[in-house]
Structures are given as structure tokens and as C-alpha cells.
N, C-alpha and C positions, 0 to 999 in steps of 0.2 A: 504494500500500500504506500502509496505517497505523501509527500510532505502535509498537502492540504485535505488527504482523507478520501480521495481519488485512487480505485482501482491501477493499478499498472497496465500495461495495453496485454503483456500476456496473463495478469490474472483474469481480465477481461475475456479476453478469447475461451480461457479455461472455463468460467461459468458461461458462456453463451453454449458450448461443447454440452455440459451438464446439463442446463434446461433441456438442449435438443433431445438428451439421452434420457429425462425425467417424463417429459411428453410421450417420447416413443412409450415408455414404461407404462404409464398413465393410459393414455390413452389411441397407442399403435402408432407403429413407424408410418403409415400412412396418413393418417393424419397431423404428425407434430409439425412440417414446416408450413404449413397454414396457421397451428395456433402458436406457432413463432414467432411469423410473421403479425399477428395480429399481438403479442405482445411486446413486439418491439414499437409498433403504434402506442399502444398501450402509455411505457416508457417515455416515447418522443413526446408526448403529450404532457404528461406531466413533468417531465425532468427543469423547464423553465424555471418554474414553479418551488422548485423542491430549494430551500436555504442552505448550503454545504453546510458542516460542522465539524467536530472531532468523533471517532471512533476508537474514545479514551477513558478510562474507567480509573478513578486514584481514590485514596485516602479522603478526599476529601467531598466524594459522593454520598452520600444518603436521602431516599425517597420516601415522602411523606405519602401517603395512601389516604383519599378524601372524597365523599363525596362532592358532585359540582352546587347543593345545594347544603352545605354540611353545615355553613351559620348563617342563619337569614336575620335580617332586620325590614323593619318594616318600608314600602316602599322603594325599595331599590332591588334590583335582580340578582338573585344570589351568585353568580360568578365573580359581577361587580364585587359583593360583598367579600367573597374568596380571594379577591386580588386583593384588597385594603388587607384582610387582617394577615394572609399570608403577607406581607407586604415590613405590615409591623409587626410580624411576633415571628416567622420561619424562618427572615431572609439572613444568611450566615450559617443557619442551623443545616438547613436540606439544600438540594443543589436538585434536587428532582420533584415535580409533584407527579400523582397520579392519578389522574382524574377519572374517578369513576363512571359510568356509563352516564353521557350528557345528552343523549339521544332523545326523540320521540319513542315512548315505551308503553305499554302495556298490562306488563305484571313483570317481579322480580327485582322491587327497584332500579331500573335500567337494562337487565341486562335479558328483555324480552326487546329485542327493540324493532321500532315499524319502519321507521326510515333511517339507513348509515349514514345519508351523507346531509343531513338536516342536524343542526341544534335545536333542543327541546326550545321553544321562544318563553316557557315561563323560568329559565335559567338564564336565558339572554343569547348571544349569538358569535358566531363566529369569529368577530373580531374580540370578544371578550374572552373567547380561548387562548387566543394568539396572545393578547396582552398578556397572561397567566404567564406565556412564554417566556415574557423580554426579562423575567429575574428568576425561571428556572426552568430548566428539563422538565419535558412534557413527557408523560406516558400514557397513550389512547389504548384502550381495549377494542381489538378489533371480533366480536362475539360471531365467531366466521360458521360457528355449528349451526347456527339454528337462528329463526326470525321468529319476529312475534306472528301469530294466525291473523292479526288484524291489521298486519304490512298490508298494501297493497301490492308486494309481491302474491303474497298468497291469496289473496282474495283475485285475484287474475286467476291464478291455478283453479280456485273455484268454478270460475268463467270457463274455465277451459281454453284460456288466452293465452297464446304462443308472447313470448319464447316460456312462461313461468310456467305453462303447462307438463314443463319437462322440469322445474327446480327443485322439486318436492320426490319423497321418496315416497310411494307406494307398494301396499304387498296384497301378493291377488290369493287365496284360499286360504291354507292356513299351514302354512311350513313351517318348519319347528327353528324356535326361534331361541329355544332353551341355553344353547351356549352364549348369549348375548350378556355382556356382562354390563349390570345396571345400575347406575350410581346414583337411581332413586328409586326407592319402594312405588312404584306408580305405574299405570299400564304403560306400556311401551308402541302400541299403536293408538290410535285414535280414529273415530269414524269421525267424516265428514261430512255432508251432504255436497253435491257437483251439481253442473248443468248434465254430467254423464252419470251421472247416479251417486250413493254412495260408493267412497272409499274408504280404505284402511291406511292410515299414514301414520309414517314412522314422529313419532312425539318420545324422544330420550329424556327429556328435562321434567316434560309439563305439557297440558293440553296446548297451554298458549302459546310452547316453546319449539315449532315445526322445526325439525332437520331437513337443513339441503342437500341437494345430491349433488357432489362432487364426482360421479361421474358420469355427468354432462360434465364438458367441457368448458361451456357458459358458463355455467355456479362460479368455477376459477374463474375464469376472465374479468369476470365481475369482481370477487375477492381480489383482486390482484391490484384494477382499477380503482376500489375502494382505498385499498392498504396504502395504494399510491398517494390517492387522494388526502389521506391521513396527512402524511411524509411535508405533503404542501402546505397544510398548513400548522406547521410546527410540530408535528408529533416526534419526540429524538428515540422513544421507545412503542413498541408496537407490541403488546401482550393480547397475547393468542390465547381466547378463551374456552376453556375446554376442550383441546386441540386433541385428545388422545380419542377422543372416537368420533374424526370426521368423515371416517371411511366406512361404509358397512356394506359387509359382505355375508349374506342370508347364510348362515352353514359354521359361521365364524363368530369368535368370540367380539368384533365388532371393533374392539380395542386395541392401539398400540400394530395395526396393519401394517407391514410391509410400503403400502400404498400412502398411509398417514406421512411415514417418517418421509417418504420421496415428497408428498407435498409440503411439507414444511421446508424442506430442501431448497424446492423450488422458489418457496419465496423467500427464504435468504437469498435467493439465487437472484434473484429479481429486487432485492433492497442492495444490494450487494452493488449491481450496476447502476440503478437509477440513484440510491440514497445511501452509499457506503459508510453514512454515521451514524445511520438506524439502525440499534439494536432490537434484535428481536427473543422474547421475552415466551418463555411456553409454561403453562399452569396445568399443571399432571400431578390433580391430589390420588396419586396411585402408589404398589410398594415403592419404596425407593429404588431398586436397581431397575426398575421401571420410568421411573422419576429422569433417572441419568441417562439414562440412553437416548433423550431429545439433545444431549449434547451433541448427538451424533461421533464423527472423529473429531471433535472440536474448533474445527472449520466449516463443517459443510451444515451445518443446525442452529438452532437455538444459541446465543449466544449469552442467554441467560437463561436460567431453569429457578422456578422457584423451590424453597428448600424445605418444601413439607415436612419432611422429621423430623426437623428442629421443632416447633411449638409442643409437639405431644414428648418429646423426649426431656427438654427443659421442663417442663410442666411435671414430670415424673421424678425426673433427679430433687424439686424442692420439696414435694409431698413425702416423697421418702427419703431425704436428707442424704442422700447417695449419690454421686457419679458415675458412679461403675457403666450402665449402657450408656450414658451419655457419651463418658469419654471413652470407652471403647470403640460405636461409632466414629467417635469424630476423628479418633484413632485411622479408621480405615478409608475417610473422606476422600477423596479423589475428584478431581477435574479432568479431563482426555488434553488439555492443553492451553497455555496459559494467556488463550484469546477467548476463554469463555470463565462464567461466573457464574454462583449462586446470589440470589436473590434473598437474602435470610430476612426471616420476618417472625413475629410471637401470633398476631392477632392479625388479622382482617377481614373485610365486609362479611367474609362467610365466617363457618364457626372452624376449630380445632381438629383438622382431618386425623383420622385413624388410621388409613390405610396405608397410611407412606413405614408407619413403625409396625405393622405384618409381618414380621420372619426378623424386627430389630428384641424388641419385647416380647416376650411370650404372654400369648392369650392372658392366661390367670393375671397377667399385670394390666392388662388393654384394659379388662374386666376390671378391677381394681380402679383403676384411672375415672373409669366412668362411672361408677358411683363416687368416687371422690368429687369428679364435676357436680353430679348431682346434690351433693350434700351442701356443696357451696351454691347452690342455689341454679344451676344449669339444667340445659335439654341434651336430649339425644339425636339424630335423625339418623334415620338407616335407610340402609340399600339393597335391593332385592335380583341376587341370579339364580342360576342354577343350586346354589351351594345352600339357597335358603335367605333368609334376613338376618342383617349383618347390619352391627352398629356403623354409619360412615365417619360421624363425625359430632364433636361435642359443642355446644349452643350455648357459650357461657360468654360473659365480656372477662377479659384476660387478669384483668386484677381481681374482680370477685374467684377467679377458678384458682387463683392464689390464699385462699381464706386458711386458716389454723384453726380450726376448732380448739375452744377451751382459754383463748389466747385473753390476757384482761385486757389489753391497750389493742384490740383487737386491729385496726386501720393503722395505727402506726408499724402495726408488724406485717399486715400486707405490702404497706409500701414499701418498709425493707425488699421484703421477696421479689415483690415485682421491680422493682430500680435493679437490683441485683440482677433476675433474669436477662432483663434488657443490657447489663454490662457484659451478660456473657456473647447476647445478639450480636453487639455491639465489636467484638474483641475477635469473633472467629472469621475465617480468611472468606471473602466475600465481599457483596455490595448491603449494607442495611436496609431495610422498609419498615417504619412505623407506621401504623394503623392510626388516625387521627384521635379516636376515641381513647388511646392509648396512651399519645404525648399530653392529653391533656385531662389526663387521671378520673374518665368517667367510669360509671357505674352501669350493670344490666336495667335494660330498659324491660322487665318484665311487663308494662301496657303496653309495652307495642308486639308483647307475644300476644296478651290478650285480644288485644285491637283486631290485629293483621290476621291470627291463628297460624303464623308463621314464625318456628324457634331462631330462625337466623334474625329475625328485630330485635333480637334480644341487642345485638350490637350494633344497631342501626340507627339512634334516633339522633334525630335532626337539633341543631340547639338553637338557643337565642342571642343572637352576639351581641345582649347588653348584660343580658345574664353571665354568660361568659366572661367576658372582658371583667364586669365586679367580680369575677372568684376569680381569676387568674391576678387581680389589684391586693388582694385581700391575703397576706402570708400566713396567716393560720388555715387559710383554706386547702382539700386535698388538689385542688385543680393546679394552683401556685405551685406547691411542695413536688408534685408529680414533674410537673413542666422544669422547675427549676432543674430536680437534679438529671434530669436528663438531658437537658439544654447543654450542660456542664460537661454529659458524656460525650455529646456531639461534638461539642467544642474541642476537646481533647483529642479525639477520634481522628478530627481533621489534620488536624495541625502535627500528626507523631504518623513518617512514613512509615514505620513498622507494620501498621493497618491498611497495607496497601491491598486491594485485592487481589492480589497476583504473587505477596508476600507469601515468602512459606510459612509453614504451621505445622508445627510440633506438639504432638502432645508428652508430659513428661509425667511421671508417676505422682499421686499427691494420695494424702488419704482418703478416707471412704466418701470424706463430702469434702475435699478441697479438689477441686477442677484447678488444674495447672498445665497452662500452657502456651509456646515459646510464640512468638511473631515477631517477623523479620521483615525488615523491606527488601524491592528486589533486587539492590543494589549492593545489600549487604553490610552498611554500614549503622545500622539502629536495629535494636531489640528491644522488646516488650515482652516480660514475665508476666501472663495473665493470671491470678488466682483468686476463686473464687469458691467461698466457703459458700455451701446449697441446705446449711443447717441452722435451726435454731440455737444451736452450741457450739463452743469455740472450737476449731479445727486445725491443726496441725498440719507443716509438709516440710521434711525437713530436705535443703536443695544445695548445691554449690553453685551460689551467685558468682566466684572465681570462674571458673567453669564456661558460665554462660556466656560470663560479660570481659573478662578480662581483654580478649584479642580487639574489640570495640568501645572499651571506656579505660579509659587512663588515670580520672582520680581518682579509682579508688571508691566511688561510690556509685550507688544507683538512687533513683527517688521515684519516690511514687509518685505519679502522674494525677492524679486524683485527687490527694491530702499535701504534696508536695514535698512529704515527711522523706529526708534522706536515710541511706542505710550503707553501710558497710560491704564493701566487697570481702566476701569468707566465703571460705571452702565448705564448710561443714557450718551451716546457718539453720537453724530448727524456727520457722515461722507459726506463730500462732493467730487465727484469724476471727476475730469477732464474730459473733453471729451474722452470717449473711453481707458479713465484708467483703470488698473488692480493693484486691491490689494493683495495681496496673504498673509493674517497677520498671523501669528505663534504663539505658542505657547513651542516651542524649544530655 
């Protein structure tokens, strides 16, 4: 890649080669140099349009996860509103926002949505996107599975109105559909009524939630044109929503296809030429070595993956004051190559997936977990295949699923836990996401289960940015105290390259609840000693700070990054860690 983030003329030729060979795959050698050629139109079209950038990822990135209507005040359109407060309370902190589904929608808080290339007009418009732009990295969800039933794509299919007549997936008798693996307890087809009678159409999410049929050729050209169209107007991230069952094939398990990973290919293949500083972004709440394999070989995929095992494994190490699978995983963590990343995160829009720690955790602990949610006050939701029903995922906001039964100072000792979770977020090698209800120390919105009859409100509710703003003024409040010390992590975060994402990461032996472990920048010359006690009592690990630090610090001492508290360089140092302390010790 070149200086200004420009393909070279032979990596170029290289992916033109690969599209041609992904289409042939796709959709026959006969066909690919026609829909080649209609995507290099495609391309021509937008590329004016498209803002160069970097296709660069440091220490000093982290993405704040928001809805586009997340503080409203009265009278003014909530994006507006989005840009003021981000404006005054993020800018420094995150370098990314992520702006959840801004679309005309239906059901699902956005992400049923009717029209792609339309701003919802009661959040405001297109140019109040772009403004969000000019003081951060944008990330557009492009939800490529499935449309709302009351799109006007599909309401044509209804018609029986070419070309949407072909976009929609249809199944005629009743073939056995049992290997189909379903990441909602809910029917899986759906009858329609047509101008040609009823059908049966493929519905994976939700009634309102139609699957399109990628193969037709169209469904892509269209994704392709849309994703484009993203790229123009500021998107520097492009997160593929429920990317792992965009293929279905009647006989198969539906998911993680052969066919999937070629079209994900593809359109890196195709951001790659037209917009080579778009990263793109794939969300596969599936087991992890499932998970990783959208890295593809680390060039040709995903250039981000989100890091589902993390929330349920964090969330496990504080409830039972242990390390052990936490840092064994992270132990065995791997990238295919140091142009792609994890997307680490605790909490967001949805709830706490399950399935990524399948074959990490054994059952009896999964089990464990989920009533632990429950007890702090959480939902369940599960998922229906062949295998039966299966918990998917827990419905809690992330600081109440931190709760301590029995605790007297109950909320101060949550916040320990959860600031702490977040420094381990914060410290492993990766890019950061904070969930907005997260930076800013909210609570489960249990009316808006009641309200909606839907467990994922639980972490959804909307605020009031005057109410806000007075608890974030007010320092005995938990909104201030939450925001504060995390602000402080970010800060920190930034500014020590050790935390690069591309830095190595060592784990090094600690006791049964001190998590310890090493980050380096890529260059070699700074370290950061991570330690992090996940217990309500003090924790030990005894290390040779000599060892770590001597060939990169010269006086003699290290400090913690956190407290500022210098220490000793010693060979044989036995550290003791407060309850649910965080060390961050330096070598700078």
C-alpha cells in the first residue's frame, strides 16, 4: 500500500484477478465478466465521491458504540444533539463513533431497516452524519442479511415486481430444513400472501426481518452499490451485520458457507480498490474458532472481527474471583496477521453472547453464569436448531451483571468491578468499543422490557441530555464517578504505545485472580505490566520486574501509569493487589 493509502498498481491487478475468481465461484465462469464489468461501473461511480484516509489503527483509537438518537432534548434533532454532547464530553477520549442503525426502520431499533440509502428525517439527515464525521471515525452498519417486510423492496416482491421478485428467498413444499442453525427460537419461514398466491419465505431474525438472496447476482450489486455509497459519505468503518448466515443453502447448516466467506472476500475486494481506508468490520456472535476465521488469511477478510468471548469470559473471571479460563484463552489468542484486529468490547446494543465461550467454558459454568445474570437482575434469550433450545445470550446492562450479593456498600463495589473489567478491555492487544450506556454508568432499563416485551431494552433506553448532563455535573453521582475513571483509562490508553494494537501480548503466570500480562509496542521500545486482581481480596503475583524491564528502562524504576506510584526494579518482587486493583506499571 502506498504512502496516501492507495492500493499499488500490482496489488490492484491482484484483487481485480480475485473478484474475477470470486464471481466465477459465486456465480459461474460464464457469467463473472459481465458482473465485473458492471462492478467496475459500480466503483467508477462512486470513487469521486469516496474522501481518501489512512488505513491505520494505533494506540490511540477507541470506538464509542451509540445510538443516533441516544440523548435527545427537546426541539432539536437528535444527531444535532449527538454532535454537541459528543463534541463536549468524547472528543480526546474516542477517535471513533459508531453509529447505530440511522435508517428508516420498522422493528428492532434500527436494524429492520426499509430504506439503506435514506436517513430516518426524525434523527435528521445526511449532512448531520457527515458533521459527526469532521471530529471522528464513523462506523455505518451495513445490515446486508435481511430488510424490513415493509421496505419497498419487498412489498414489490409482493407485486411480483421485477427485479425484487427474485431478492427474497422462497421454499416450495417442505424440505427438511433441520440442519439450519438458528440464532432465534422463532419460525424460520414465514407465509406471505403475493399477487401469485401465498408463499413461504425465508424470515432468520423475525417476521419483519426478510432474508435476501445472494444468489441472485442483483442482491450483491446492490450490497456492493450501497456499501459504496456508505464509503461517500464518511463511513471509515463498515460493520457487516450478521454476516455469518448470508448464504443458504437448503441441505446445509446455513452458516459460516464456503460461499459467505468468498463474499465477504469480495467486498474487501471491492473496498480495497475503491476505498482502501475502509475497514471492514464482521459481527459473528458464534464459537470463537468460528468467530476467527472471518479473519480469513489476514489479508483477504475482515479486517476487524468482533471479540465475543471476551464479555462472557471477563464477566466469569469477577463472579468467581478466578483467571484461570480467562487467561488461558487469552493465552492462546491469535491474529492470522498483523493487518487485522479484534474489536474488544464488554457490553453493547444487544445482550452478552454465549456462544463464542462453547468449547472455552464448560456447560456447568455457561449454566452457572446464567443464573448468576439472573440473580442480578437479567434475561435470557435463546436459540432454536436441530440440537434443541439453547441459551444464546444474557439480557443484563453490564454493570448490574457485575452485582455481589450480600455486599453492604453495594454500588461502590460494583463500580470497583466494572472500572476494573473495563481496564482489562482496555489493556489486551486490540482496538477498544465502549457501549455508550457503559461510559456513562447506566443502569437496566427493566420498563423498557416491560414496555417493548423485548429482553434486549433492557440496555437500550434513550436519555434526557439535561438529565444527563446534571448527573455527569454532580460528583457524588454514579454517572460522574463511572465516566470519570474511565475517561482517565482512555487517556492513559492513548498516550503509552505499549497499547498498540498490533503490540505483542504476553501472558505471564499470576495467581488465581491476578491476570498479568506483558504489552509491548511494535517497535519494541515500551512495556506495560498489566495486573489485574478479579477478586474481592487482596491478590498476590510474585514477578521479576529486572527481567521484564531492564533491557528498556534505565532508572531503575517502573510507575504505575494509573496512580503514578513509582516502584523498584527487583528481580524477585512479590506484589500485592487490593481488591479489584489495577496496575498498569511502565517502562517509559
Amino acid at each position: 500500500m502506498s504512502v496516501d493509502g492507495s492500493l499499488s498498481e500490482v496489488l490492484l491487478e491482484n484483487r481485480m484477478d480475485e473478484l474475477f475468481a470470486q464471481l466465477s465461484f459465486l456465480y459461474g465462469a460464464q457469467n463473472a465478466p459481465r458482473l465485473m464489468e458492471r462492478i467496475r461501473l459500480i466503483i467508477d461511480r462512486h470513487h469521486k465521491n469516496i474522501r481518501p484516509g489512512e488505513a491505520k489503527l494505533t494506540e490511540r483509537d477507541a470506538i464509542l458504540i451509540v445510538y443516533p438518537d441516544q440523548v435527545r432534548e427537546p426541539e432539536t434533532t437528535p444527531l444535532k444533539t449527538l454532535k454537541v454532547f459528543c463534541e463536549r464530553r468524547l472528543k480526546g477520549l474516542f477517535s471513533g463513533l459508531h453509529i447505530l442503525p440511522f435508517f428508516p426502520y420498522s422493528s428492532d431499533d434500527g436494524f429492520s431497516v426499509m430504506d439503506y440509502r435514506e436517513v430516518n428525517s426524525e434523527l435528521g439527515d445526511w449532512d448531520d452524519i457527515r458533521r459527526l464525521g469532521d471530529d471522528f471515525s464513523l462506523m455505518f452498519d451495513a445490515v446486508v442479511n435481511h430488510i424490513s417486510a415493509q421496505s419497498a423492496w419487498f412489498q414489490a416482491f409482493l407485486r411480483n415486481e421485477p427485479p425484487y421478485r427474485e431478492y427474497f428467498i422462497t421454499v416450495e413444499g417442505e424440505p427438511d430444513l433441520s440442519a439450519v442453525v438458528r440464532p432465534r427460537a422463532l419460525p424460520l419461514l414465514t407465509s406471505f400472501e403475493t399477487v401469485s398466491g401465498t408463499k413461504q419465505v425465508w424470515t432468520m431474525f423475525s417476521r419483519d426481518q426478510v432474508d435476501l438472496n445472494y444468489r441472485n447476482p442483483e442482491v450483491l450489486l446492490e450490497m456492493i452499490d450501497i456499501i459504496l455509497f456508505y464509503t461517500s459519505q464518511g463511513a471509515q468503518f463498515i460493520r457487516l451485520d450478521a454476516i455469518a448466515f448470508l448464504w443458504k443453502e437448503i441441505g446445509t447448516s446455513c452458516v459460516h458457507l464456503p460461499q459467505t466467506h468468498c463474499l465477504v472476500q469480495l467486498l474487501r475486494g471491492v473496498l480495497d480498490i475503491a476505498a482502501p481506508h475502509v475497514m471492514l468490520i464482521t459481527e459473528t456472535n458464534v464459537p470463537h474458532h468460528l468467530n476467527v476465521s472471518y479473519f480469513g488469511d489476514g489479508n483477504n477478510e475482515a479486517r476487524m472481527v468482533y471479540n465475543f468471548a471476551l464479555p462472557p469470559l471477563v464477566l466469569h473471571a469477577f463472579h468467581r474471583g478466578q483467571v484461570g479460563p480467562l487467561a488461558k484463552w487469552l493465552a492462546d489468542v491469535n491474529v492470522p496477521s498483523a493487518n487485522v484486529s479484534f474489536l474488544n468490547f464488554l457490553a453493547s446494543h444487544d445482550g452478552i453472547g454465549l456462544s463464542a465461550v462453547r468449547g472455552i467454558l464448560p456447560e456447568s459454568e455457561i449454566d452457572w453464569l446464567i443464573n448468576r445474570s439472573m440473580e442480578c437482575g437479567g434475561f435470557v434469550s435463546y436459540k432454536e436448531d436441530r440440537d434443541g433450545k439453547q441459551a444464546y445470550e444474557l439480557n443484563v446492562n453490564f454493570f448490574d451483571a457485575l452485582c455481589a450479593s450480600g455486599a453492604s456498600e453495594m454500588q461502590n463495589l460494583q463500580m470497583e468491578r466494572f472500572v476494573a473489567a473495563h481496564a482489562i478491555m482496555l489493556s489486551i492487544r486490540g482496538v477498544p468499543a465502549i457501549y455508550f450506556h457503559s461510559m456513562f454508568g447506566s443502569r437496566g432499563w427493566l420498563g423498557g422490557v416491560e414496555e417493548t416485551g423485548q429482553n434486549r431494552a433492557i440496555n437500550r433506553q434513550k436519555l434526557d441530555l439535561g438529565s444527563l448532563e446534571r448527573d455527569l455535573a454532580d460528583p457524588a453521582s454514579l454517572r460522574h464517578q463511572v465516566f470519570g475513571q474511565l475517561s482517565h483509562l482512555l487517556k492513559i490508553r492513548s498516550s503509552c504505545s505499549a497499547f498498540h494494537p498490533a503490540g505483542p501480548q504476553t501472558i505471564l503466570k499470576g495467581g488465581d485472580s491476578v491476570l498479568a500480562m506483558l504489552r509491548e509496542s511494535p517497535t519494541g521500545d515500551e512495556r506495560v505490566l498489566c495486573l489485574q486482581n478479579v477478586s474481592g481480596k487482596p491478590g498476590s503475583i510474585e514477578c521479576d520486574l529486572r527481567a521484564i524491564f531492564e533491557d528498556v528502562q534505565q532508572s531503575g524504576q517502573v510507575y504505575d501509569l494509573i496512580s503514578n506510584q513509582e516502584l523498584p526494579i527487583q528481580r524477585n518482587v512479590k506484589l500485592t493487589l487490593r481488591p479489584y486493583q489495577t496496575l498498569w506499571l511502565s517502562s517509559a
